[in-house]
N, C-alpha and C positions, 0 to 999 in steps of 0.2 A: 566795892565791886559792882552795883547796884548800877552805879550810873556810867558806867566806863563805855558804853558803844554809844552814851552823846558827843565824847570827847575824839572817840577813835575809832578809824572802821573797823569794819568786820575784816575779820583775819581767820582764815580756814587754820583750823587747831591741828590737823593730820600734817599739812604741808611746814607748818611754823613748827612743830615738834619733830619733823626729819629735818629740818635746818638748823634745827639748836637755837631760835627764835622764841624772842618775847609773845605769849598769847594774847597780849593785848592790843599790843602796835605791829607787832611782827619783823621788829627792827634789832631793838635790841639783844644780845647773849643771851638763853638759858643757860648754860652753863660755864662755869668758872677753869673748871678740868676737864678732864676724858669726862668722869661721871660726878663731879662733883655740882650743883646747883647754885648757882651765885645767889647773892643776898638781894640784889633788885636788877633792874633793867636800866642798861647807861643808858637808854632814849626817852623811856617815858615814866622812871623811877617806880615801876609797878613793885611793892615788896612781894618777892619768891616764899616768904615765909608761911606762906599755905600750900607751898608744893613739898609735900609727900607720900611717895610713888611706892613706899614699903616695900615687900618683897616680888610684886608684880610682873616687874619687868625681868625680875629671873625665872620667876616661872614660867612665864612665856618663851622664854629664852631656851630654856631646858624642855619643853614640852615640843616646839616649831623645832629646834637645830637637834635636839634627838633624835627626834620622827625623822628628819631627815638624813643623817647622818647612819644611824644605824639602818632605816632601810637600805640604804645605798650600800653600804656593808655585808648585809644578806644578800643583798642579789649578786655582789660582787662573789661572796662563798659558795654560794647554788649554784651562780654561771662559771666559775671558773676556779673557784676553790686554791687560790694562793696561798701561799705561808704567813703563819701569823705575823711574823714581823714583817713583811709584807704592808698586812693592813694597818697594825700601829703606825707605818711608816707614810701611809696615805692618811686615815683618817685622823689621827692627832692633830697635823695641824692645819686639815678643814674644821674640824672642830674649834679650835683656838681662835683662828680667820671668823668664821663664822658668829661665835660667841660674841668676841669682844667689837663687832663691826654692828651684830644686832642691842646689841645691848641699850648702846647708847642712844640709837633710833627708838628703842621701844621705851625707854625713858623719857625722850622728850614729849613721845606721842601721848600717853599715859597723862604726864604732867601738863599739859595745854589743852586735852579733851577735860582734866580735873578741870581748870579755871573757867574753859566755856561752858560744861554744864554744871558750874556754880556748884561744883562738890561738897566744899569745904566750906560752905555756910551754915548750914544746919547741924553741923557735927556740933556734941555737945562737950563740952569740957569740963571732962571727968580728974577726979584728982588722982597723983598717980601712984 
């Protein structure tokens, strides 16, 4: 990884990890599925095998579309106080929409800010 921006430009890690783009060329796939991570890049065969984004991108996920979701909820009860099934019937599926639409954005972002700032180099390999 050392010498990869002799070979290939510089590619913004934010905009290549909401496209589901390679961090190193910015061409090829990140990912294989909705959230699965392919094994290299069909353009510049970079191996994926130093991308993992652990629980990360759900916490983010549950922390952002919480906050959002359930404020939005309280103000809905305060200003106008509906029936509960009501709001199950709103919120469920912004919630869902929302979840499964961030998810895979904050996945990509996560794993292509990992490879620009060289995350996974220094990690030591512990036995398991």
């Amino acid at each position: 990884m050392s010498n990869d921006k002799a070979f290939y430009p510089s590619v913004d890690p934010v905009q290549a990890g909401l496209r589901g783009r390679c961090p190193r060329c910015g061409e090829g796939r990140l990912f294989k599925g909705f959230l699965t991570v392919g094994d290299q890049c069909s353009n510049c065969d970079l191996d994926y095998s130093y991308a993992d984004a652990g629980d990360g991108p759900a916490v983010f996920v549950i922390l952002i579309i919480g906050f959002v979701v359930v404020g939005l909820a309280l103000w809905m009860e305060v200003t106008y106080g509906p029936p509960i099934w009501l709001q199950f019937l709103l919120w469920t599926p912004l919630t869902l929409f929302l979840t499964l639409t961030s998810l895979r954005l904050i996945k990509g972002v996560l794993l292509t800010l990992q490879y620009a700032n060289k995350a996974r180099e220094g990690r030591l390999d512990l036995p398991e």
